[in-house]
Backbone as JSON Lines, residues from 0, in Angstrom:
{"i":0,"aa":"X","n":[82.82,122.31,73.17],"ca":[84.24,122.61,73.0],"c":[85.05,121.42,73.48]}
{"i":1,"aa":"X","n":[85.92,120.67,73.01],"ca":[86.74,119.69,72.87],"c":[87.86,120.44,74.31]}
{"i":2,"aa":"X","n":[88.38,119.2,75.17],"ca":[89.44,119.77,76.06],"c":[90.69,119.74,75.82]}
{"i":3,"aa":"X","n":[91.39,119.38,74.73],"ca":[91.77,119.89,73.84],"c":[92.3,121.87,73.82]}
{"i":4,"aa":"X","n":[90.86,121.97,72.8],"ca":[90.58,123.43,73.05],"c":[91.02,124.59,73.68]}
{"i":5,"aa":"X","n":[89.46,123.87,75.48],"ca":[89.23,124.6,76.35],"c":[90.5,124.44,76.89]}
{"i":6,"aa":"X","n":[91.88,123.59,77.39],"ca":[92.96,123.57,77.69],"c":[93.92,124.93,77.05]}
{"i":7,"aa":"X","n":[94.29,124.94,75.74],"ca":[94.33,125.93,75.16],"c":[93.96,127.51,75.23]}
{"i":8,"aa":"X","n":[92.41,127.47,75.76],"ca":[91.96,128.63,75.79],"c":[92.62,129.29,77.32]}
{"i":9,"aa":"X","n":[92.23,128.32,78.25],"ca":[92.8,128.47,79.83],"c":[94.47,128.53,79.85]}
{"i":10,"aa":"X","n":[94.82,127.86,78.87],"ca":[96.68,128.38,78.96],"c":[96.85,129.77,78.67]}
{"i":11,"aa":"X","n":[96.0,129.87,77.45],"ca":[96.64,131.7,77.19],"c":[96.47,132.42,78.39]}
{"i":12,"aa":"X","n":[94.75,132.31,78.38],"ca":[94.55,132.79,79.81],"c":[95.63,133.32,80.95]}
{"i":13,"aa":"X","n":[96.04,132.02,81.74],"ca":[96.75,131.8,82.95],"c":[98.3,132.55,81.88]}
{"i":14,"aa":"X","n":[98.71,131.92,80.92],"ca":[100.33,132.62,80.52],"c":[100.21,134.25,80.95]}
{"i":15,"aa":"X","n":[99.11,134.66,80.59],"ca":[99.24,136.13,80.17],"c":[99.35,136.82,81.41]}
{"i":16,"aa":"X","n":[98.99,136.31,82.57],"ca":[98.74,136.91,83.96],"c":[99.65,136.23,85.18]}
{"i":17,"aa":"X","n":[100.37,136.07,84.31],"ca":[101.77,135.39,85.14],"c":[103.02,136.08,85.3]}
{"i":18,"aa":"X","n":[103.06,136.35,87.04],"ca":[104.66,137.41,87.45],"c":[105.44,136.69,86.43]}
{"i":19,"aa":"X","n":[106.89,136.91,86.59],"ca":[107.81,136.01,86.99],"c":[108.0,134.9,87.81]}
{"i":20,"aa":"X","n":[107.95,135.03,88.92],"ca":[108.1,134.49,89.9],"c":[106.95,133.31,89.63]}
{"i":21,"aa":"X","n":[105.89,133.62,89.4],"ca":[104.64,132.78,89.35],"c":[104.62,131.8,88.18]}
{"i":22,"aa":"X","n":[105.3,132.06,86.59],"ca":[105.55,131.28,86.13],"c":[106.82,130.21,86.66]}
{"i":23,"aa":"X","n":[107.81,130.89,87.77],"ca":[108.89,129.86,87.82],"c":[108.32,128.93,88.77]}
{"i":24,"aa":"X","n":[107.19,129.23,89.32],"ca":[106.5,128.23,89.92],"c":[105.92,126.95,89.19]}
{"i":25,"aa":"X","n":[104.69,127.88,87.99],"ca":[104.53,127.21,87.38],"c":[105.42,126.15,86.79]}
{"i":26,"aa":"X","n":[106.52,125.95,86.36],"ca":[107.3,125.48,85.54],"c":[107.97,123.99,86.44]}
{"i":27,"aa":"X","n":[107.97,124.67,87.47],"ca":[108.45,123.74,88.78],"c":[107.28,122.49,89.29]}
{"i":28,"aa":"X","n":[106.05,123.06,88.8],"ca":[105.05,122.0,89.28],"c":[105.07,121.33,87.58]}
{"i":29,"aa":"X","n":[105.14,121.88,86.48],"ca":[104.84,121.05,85.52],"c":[105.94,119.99,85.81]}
{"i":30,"aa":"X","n":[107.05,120.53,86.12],"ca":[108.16,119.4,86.22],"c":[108.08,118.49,87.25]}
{"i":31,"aa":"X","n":[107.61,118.59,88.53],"ca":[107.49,118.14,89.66],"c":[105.86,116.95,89.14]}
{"i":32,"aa":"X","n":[105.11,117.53,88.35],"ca":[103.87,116.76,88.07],"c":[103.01,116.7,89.15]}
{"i":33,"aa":"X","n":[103.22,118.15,89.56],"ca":[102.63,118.64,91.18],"c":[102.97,118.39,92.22]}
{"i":34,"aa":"X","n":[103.17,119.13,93.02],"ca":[104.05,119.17,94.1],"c":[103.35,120.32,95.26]}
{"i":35,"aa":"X","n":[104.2,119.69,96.78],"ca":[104.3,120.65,98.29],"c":[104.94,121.9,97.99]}
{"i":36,"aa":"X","n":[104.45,122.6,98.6],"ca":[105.64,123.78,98.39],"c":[106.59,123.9,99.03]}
{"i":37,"aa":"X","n":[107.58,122.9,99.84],"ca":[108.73,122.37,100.17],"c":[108.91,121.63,98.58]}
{"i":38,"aa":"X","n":[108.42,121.18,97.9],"ca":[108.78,120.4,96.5],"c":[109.18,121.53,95.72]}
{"i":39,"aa":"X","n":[108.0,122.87,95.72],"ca":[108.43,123.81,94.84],"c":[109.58,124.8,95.32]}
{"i":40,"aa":"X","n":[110.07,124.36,96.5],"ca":[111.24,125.15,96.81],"c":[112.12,124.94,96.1]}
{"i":41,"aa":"X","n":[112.54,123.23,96.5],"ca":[113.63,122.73,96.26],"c":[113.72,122.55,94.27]}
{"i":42,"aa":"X","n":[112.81,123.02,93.81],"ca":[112.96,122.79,92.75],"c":[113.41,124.06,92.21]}
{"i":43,"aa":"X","n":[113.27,125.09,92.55],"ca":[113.42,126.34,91.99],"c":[115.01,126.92,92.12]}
{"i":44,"aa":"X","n":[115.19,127.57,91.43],"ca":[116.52,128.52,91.91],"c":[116.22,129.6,92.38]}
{"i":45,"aa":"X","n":[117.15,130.05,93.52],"ca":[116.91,131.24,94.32],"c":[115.98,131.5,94.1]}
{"i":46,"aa":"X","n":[114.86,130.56,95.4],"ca":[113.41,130.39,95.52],"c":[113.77,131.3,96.88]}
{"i":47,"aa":"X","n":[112.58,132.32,97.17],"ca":[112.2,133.1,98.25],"c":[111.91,131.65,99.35]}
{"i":48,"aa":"X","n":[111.1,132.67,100.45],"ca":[111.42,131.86,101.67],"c":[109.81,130.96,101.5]}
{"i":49,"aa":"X","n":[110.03,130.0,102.18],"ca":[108.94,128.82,102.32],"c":[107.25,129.8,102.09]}
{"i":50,"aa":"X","n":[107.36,130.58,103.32],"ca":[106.19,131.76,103.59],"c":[105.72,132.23,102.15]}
{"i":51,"aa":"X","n":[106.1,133.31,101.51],"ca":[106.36,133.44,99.96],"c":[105.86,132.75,99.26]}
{"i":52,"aa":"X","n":[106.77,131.69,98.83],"ca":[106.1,130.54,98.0],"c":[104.43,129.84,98.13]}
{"i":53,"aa":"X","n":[104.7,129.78,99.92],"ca":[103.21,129.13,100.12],"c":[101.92,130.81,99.68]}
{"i":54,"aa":"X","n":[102.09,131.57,100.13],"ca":[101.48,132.91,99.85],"c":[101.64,132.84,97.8]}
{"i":55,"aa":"X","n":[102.8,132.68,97.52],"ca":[102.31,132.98,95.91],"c":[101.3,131.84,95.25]}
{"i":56,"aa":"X","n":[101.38,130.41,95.92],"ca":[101.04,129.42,95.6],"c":[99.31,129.63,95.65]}
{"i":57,"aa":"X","n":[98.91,129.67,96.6],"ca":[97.65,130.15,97.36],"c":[97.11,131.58,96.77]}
{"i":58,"aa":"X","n":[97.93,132.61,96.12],"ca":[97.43,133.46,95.13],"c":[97.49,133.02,94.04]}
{"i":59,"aa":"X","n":[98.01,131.96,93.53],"ca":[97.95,130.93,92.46],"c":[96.15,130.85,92.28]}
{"i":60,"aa":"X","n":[96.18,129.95,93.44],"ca":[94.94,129.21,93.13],"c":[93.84,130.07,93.33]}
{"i":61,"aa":"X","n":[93.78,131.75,94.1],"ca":[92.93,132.09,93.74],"c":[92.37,133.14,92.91]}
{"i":62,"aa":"X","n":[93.3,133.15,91.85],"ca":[93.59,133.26,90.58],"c":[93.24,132.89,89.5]}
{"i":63,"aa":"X","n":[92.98,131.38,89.86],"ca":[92.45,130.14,89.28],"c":[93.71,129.79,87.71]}
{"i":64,"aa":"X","n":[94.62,129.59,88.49],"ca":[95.82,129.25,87.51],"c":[96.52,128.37,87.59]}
{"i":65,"aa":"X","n":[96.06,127.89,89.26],"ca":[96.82,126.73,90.33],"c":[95.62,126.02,90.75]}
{"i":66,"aa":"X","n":[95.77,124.91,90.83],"ca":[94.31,123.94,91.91],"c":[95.16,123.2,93.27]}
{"i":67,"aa":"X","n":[94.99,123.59,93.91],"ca":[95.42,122.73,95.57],"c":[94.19,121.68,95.72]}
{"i":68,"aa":"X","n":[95.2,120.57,96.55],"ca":[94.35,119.22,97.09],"c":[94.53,119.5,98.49]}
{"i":69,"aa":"X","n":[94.22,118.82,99.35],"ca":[95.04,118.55,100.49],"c":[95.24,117.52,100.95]}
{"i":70,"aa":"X","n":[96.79,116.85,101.22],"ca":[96.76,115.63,101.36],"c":[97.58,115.52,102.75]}
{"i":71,"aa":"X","n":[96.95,115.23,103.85],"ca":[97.26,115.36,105.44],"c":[96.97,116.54,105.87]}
{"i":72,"aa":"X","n":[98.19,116.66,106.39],"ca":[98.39,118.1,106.8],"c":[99.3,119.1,106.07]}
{"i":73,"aa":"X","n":[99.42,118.45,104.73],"ca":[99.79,120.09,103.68],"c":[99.03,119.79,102.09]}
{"i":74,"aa":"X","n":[99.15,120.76,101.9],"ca":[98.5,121.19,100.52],"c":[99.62,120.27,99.02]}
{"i":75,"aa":"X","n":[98.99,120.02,98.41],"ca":[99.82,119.68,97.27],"c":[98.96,120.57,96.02]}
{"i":76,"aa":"X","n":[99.4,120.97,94.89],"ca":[99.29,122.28,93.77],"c":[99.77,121.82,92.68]}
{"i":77,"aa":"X","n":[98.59,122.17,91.97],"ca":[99.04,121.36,90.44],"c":[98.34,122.66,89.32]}
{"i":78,"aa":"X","n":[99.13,122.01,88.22],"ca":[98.72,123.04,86.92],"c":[97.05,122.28,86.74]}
{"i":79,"aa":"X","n":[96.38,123.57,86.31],"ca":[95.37,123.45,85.73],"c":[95.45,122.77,84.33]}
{"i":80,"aa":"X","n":[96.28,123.03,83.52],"ca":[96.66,122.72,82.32],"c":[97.0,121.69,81.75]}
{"i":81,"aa":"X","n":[97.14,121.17,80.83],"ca":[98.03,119.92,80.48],"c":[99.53,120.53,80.15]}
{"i":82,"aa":"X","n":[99.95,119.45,80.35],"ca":[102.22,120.08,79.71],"c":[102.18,120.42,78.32]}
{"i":83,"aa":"X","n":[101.17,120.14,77.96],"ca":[101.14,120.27,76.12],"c":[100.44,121.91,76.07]}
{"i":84,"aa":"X","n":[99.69,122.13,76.49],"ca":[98.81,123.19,75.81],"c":[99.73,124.26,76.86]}
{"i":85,"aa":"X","n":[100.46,124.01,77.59],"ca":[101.42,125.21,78.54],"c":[102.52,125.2,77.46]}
{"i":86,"aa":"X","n":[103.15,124.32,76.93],"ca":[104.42,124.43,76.07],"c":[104.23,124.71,74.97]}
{"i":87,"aa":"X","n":[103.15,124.62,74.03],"ca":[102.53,125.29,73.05],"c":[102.46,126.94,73.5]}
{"i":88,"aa":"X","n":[101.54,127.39,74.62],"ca":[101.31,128.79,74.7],"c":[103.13,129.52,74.54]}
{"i":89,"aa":"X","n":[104.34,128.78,75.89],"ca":[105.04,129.07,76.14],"c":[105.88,129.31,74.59]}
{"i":90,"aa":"X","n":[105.9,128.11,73.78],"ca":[106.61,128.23,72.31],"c":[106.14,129.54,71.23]}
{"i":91,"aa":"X","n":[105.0,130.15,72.05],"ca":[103.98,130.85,70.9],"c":[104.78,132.31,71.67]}
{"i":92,"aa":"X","n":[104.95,132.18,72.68],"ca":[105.48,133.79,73.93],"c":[107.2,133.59,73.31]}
{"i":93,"aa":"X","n":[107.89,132.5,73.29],"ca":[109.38,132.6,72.88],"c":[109.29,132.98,71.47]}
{"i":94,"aa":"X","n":[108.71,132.9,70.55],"ca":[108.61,133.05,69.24],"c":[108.49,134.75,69.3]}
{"i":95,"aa":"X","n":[107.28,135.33,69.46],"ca":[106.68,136.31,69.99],"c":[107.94,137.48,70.55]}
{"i":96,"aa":"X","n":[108.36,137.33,71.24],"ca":[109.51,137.75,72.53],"c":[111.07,137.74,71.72]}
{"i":97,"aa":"X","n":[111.67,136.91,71.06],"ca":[112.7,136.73,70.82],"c":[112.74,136.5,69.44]}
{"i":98,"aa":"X","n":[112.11,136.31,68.57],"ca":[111.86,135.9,66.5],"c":[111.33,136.7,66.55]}
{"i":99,"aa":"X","n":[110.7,138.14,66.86],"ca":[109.7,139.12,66.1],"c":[108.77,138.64,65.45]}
{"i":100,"aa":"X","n":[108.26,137.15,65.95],"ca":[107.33,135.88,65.62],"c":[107.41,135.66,64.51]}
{"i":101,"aa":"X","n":[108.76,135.38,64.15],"ca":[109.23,134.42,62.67],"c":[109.29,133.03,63.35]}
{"i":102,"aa":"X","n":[108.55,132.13,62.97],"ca":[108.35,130.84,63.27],"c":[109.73,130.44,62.43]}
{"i":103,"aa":"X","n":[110.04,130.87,61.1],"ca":[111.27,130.45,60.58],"c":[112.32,130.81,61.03]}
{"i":104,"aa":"X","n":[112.22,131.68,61.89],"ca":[113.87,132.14,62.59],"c":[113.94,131.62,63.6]}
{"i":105,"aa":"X","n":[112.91,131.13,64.36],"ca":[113.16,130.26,65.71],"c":[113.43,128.37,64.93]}
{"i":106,"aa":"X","n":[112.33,128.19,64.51],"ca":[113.07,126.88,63.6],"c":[114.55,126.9,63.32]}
{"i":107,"aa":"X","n":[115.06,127.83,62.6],"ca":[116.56,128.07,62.09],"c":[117.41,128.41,63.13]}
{"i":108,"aa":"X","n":[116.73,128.59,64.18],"ca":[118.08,129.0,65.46],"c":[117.9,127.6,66.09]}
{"i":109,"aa":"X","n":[116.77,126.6,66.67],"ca":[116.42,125.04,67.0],"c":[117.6,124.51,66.22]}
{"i":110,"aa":"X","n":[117.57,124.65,65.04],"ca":[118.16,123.12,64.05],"c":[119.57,124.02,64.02]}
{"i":111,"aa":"X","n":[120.07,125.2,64.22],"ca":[121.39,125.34,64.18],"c":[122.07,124.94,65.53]}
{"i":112,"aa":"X","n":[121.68,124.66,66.39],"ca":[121.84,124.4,67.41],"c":[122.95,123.23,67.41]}
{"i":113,"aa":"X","n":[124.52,123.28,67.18],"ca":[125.28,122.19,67.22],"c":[125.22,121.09,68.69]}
{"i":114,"aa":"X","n":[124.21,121.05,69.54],"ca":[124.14,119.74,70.54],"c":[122.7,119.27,69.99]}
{"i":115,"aa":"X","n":[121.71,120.05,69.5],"ca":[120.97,118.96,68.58],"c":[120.83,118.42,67.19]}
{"i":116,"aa":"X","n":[121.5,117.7,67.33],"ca":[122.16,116.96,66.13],"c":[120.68,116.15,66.08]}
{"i":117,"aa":"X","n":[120.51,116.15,64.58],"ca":[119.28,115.16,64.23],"c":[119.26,113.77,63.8]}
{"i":118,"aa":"X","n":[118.69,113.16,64.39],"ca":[119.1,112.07,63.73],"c":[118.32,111.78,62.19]}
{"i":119,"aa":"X","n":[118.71,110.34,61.49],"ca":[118.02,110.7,60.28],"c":[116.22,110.4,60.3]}
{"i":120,"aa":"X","n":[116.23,109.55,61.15],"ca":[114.38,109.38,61.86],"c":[114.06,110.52,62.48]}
{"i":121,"aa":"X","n":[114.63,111.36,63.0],"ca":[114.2,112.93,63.18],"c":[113.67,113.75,62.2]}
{"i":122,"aa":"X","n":[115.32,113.62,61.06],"ca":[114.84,114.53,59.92],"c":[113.68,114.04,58.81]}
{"i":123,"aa":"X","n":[113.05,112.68,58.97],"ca":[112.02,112.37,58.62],"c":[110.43,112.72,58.96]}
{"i":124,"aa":"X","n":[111.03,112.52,60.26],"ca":[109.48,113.44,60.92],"c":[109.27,114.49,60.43]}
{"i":125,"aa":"X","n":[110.67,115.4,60.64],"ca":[110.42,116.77,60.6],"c":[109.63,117.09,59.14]}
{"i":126,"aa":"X","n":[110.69,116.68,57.94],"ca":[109.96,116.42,56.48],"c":[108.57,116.12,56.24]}
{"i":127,"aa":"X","n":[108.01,115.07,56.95],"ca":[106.51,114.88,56.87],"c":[105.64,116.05,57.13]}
{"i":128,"aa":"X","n":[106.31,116.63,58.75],"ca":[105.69,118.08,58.87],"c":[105.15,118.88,58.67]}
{"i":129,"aa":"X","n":[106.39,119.26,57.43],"ca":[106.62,120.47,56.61],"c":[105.63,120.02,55.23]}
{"i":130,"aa":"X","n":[105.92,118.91,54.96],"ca":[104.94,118.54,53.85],"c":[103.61,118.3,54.41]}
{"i":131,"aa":"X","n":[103.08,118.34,55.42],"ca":[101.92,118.51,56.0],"c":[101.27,119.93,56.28]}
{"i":132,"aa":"X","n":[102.58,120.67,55.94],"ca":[101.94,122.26,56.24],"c":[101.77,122.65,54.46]}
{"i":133,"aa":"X","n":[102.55,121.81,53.59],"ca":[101.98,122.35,52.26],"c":[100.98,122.26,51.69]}
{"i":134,"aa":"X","n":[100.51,121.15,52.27],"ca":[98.89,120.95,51.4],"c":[97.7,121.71,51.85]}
């Protein structure tokens, strides 16, 4: 199995068994590119208390959804995942959740979006795409 894949397979995985709270973690270390949990405080909004965090973090990992290092005297916590195969699962749960999983109605709500304006090397990509999904 290509990691690739197995990345893929372990995102659904970990998405599906995620509080709230535990994905806003998650989301905080993809952004952080792993982080203390003083990092995942300060990154979060109306983040619970230090205690909490370190307790959800640590049920993270033995969960196996989170991997801790230790570097001194505190822990640093990172996604198992790559940012790609988490934002793929995550695009597949917004579709799912909010389009009644019309991939064309979430496309059509993206591109109506008047602050993303495309540029015309955008709307080229996008075209190749689409002509890549016809054949």
């Amino acid at each position: 199995m290509s990691e690739e894949n197995s990345n893929d397979i372990n995102s659904k995985d970990v998405e599906t068994h995620l509080t709230k709270r535990e994905r806003q973690i998650l989301d905080a270390l993809y952004q952080l590119d792993g982080g203390s949990v003083q990092q995942v405080l300060d990154a979060i909004d109306n983040p619970p208390s230090y205690s909490s965090v370190r307790a959800l973090l640590n049920r993270m990992v033995e969960k196996n959804q989170i991997k801790s290092r230790r570097d001194g005297n505190r822990y640093l916590y990172f996604p198992l995942n790559n940012k790609k195969a988490a934002g793929l699962s995550a695009m597949k749960r917004l579709v799912e959740t909010f389009f009644a999983g019309s991939t064309t109605d979430a496309v059509k709500a993206l591109l109506g979006n008047d602050k993303n304006k495309l540029t015309n090397e955008e709307l080229k990509t996008l075209e190749k795409e689409i002509d890549k999904l016809k054949e």
